[in-house]
C-alpha positions in Angstrom: 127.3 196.5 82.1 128.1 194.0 84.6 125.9 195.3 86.9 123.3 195.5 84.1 123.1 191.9 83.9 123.1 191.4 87.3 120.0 193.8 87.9 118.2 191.6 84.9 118.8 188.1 86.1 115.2 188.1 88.4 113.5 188.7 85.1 115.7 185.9 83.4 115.0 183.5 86.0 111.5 184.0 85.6 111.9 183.6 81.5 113.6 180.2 82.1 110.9 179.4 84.5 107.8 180.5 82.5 108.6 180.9 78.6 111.1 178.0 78.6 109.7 175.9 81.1 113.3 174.5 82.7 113.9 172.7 85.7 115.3 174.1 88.9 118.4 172.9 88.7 118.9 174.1 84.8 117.5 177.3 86.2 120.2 177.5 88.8 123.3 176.5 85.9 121.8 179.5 83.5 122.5 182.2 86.1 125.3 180.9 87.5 127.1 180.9 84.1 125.2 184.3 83.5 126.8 185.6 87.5 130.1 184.8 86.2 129.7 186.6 82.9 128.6 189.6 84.5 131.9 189.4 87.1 133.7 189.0 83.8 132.7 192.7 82.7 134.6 195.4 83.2 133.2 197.7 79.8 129.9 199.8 80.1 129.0 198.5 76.6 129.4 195.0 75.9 130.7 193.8 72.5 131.6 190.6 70.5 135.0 191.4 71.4 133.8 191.0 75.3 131.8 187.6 74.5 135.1 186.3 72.6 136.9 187.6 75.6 135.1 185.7 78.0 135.8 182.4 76.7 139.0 183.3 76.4 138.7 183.9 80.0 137.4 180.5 80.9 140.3 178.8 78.6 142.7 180.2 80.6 141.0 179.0 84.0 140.9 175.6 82.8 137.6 174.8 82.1 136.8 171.8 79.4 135.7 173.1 75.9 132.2 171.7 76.8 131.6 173.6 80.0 133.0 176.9 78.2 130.4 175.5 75.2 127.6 175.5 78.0 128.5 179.0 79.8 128.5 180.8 76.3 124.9 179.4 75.3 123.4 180.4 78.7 125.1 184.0 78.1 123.8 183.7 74.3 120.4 182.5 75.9 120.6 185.7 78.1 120.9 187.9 75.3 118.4 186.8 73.7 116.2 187.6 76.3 118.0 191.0 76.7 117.4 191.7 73.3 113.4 191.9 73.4 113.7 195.0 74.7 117.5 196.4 73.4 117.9 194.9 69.9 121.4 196.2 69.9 122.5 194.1 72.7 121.3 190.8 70.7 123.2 192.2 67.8 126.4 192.0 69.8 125.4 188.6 71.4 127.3 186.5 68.1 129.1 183.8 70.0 132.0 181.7 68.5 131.9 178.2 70.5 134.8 176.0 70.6 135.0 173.0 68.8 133.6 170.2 71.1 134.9 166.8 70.2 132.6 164.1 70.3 132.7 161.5 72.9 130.6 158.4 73.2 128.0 157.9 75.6 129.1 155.4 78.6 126.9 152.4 78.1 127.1 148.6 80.1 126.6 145.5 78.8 123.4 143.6 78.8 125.3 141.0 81.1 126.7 144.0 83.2 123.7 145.9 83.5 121.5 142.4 84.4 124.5 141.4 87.3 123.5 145.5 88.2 119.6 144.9 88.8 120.6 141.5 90.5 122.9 142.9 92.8 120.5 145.7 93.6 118.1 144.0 95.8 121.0 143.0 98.1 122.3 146.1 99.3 119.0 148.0 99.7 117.2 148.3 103.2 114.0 148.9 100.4 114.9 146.3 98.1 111.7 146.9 96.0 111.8 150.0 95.8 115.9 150.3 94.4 114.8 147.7 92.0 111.6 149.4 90.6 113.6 153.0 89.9 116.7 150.4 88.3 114.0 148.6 85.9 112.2 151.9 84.8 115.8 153.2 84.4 116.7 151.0 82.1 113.4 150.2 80.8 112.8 153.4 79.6 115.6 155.0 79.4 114.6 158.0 81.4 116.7 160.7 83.0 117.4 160.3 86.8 114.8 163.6 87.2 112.2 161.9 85.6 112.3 158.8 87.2 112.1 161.0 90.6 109.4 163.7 89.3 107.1 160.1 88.7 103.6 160.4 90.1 101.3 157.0 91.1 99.3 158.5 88.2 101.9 157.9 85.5 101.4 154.8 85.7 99.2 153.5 82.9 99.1 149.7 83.0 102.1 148.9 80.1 102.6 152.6 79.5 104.2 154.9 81.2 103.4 159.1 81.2 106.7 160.8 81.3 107.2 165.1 81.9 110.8 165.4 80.0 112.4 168.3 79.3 110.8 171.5 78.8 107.6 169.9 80.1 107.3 167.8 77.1 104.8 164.8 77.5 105.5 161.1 75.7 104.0 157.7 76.4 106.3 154.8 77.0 106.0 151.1 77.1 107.5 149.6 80.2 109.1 146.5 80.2 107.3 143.2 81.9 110.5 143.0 84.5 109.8 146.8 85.3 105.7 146.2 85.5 106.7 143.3 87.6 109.0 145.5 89.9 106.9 148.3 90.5 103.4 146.6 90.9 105.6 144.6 94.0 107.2 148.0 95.3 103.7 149.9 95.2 102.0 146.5 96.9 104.6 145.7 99.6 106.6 149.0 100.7 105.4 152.5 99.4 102.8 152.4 101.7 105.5 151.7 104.7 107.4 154.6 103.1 104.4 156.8 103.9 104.2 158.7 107.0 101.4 161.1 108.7 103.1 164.5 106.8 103.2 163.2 102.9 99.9 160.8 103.2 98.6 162.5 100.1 101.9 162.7 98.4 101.4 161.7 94.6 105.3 160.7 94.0 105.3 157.3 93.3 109.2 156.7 94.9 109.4 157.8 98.1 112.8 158.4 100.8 112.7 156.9 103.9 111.2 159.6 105.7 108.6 159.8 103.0 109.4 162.5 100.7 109.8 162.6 97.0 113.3 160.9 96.0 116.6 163.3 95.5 119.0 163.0 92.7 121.7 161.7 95.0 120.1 159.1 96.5 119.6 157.4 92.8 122.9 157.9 92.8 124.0 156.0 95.6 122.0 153.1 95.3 123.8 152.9 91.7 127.0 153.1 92.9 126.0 150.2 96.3 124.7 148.1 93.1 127.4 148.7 90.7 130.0 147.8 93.6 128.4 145.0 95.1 128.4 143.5 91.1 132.2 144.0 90.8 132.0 146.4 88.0 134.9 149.0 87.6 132.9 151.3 85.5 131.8 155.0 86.4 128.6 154.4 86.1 125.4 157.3 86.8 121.6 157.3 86.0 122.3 158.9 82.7 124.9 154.9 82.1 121.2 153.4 82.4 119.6 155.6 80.0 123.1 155.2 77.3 122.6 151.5 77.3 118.7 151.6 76.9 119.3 153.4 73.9 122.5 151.6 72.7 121.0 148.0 73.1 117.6 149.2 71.5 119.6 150.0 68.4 122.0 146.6 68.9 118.9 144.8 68.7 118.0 146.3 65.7 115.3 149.2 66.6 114.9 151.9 63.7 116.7 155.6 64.9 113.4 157.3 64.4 111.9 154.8 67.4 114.7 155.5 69.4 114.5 159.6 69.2 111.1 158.6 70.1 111.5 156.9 73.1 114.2 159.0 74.8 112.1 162.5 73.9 115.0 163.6 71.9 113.8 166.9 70.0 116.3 166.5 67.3 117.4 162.9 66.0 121.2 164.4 65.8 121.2 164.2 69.3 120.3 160.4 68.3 122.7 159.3 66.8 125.7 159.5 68.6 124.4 155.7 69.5 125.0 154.8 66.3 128.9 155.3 66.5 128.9 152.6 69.4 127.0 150.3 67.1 129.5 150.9 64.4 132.2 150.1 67.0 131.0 147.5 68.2 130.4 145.7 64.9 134.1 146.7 63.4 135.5 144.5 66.8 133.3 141.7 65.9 134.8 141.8 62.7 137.9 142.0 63.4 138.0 139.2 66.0 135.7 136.5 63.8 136.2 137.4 59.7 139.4 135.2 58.6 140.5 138.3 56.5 140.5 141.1 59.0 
């Protein structure tokens, strides 16, 4: 069976690509997961008992209950695509997932994240630039592969067109700091980003040597910012997009807007933000109401 699954994950890889519309790297986490299920095999015919096995498997190896959580859904997602053209096979596919507790976004300050988008400008060789991808960050709380999969065409005076998740479209307003930031990085130093191979590149950040920006190189600028600030905090592209969301709803923005803006399909998914509200408001009580 093993083999089997092995044998199918071309066609997979194409389902992801073309009926789900993922992203590479998605792509590349489904069959992986999907690789290691097949190693797991050892049975010609797979059954609940296997699938239960498997995550018994992972347990055992240490992995977290969310990454064992992740693995079974990709195999469950395989399955499902198995099971167009074997029905039995998607039968069998009845997956029990651990219990994943709940933890709370990561989310900075206002006063943290402003001495973040100061500090950024000071540790940049492309000051503009840093600062623009910083203010859209946190402007529109947008995932680190949408800020880099931007085009000069998504930008729509105040608005700005975001591609999000299984190539799902929404309209955002930006910010007047983040208009501010990317009309002087687009006026001053994309077009000394440029060079004679990418002239007619549409990304609107570009890398030193003029290509479209990588993930990790968000991600170090973050962390030269975050340093230079004198903040202990881990803090990632996805930190930006928590405390968009968290001081949205601090501010007193409706849920609703707030699934909205981040492109959340489901407004579950929402309102894990509002737990860090409640939090937040149970310390203020505690510190200022005489009867705490």
């Amino acid at each position: 069976m093993g083999a089997m699954i092995q044998d199918e994950l071309d066609g997979f890889r194409h389902y992801l690509r073309i009926d789900r519309g993922l992203s590479r790297n998605s792509i590349m986490s489904y069959i992986s997961d999907c690789q290691q299920f097949a190693v797991f095999l050892n049975t010609k015919e797979v059954t609940t008992q296997d699938l239960s096995g498997f995550s018994e498997y992972l347990f055992h190896r240490g992995y977290k209950a969310s990454s064992i959580a992740r693995k079974l859904s990709s195999v469950k997602l395989l399955f499902r695509y198995l099971g167009k053209r074997n029905p039995k096979l998607k039968q069998n596919a009845v997956i029990i997932k651990p219990k994943i507790p709940k933890r709370l976004p990561k989310s900075l300050s206002v006063d943290d994240m402003l001495s973040v988008l100061k500090e950024a400008a000071r540790v940049s060789k492309w000051p503009r630039r840093d600062i623009a991808i910083l203010e859209l960050l946190y402007s529109c709380g947008l995932r680190v592969s949408e800020v880099i999969g931007l085009n000069l065409e998504d930008l729509r005076k105040a608005t700005l067109h975001v591609t999000g998740k299984g190539k799902k479209d929404r309209l955002l307003p930006i910010g007047r700091s983040a208009q501010s930031a990317v009309h002087r990085y687009t006026r001053d130093e994309r077009h000394r980003l440029l060079n004679a191979k990418h002239l007619e590149t549409p990304a609107l950040f570009l890398s030193s040597r003029g290509n479209r920006l990588s993930r990790q190189l968000v991600y170090t600028l973050i962390q030269k910012a975050v340093q230079k600030a004198g903040i202990s905090k881990q803090v990632s592209p996805h930190t930006f997009r928590h405390s968009f969301a968290t001081h949205l709803l601090d501010g007193g923005a409706d849920l609703r807007s707030v699934q909205a803006l981040l492109g959340h399909e489901s407004i579950a998914t929402t309102q894990i933000y509002t737990h860090i509200a409640k939090k937040e408001l149970k310390s203020t009580y505690d510190t200022y109401h005489p009867r705490a």
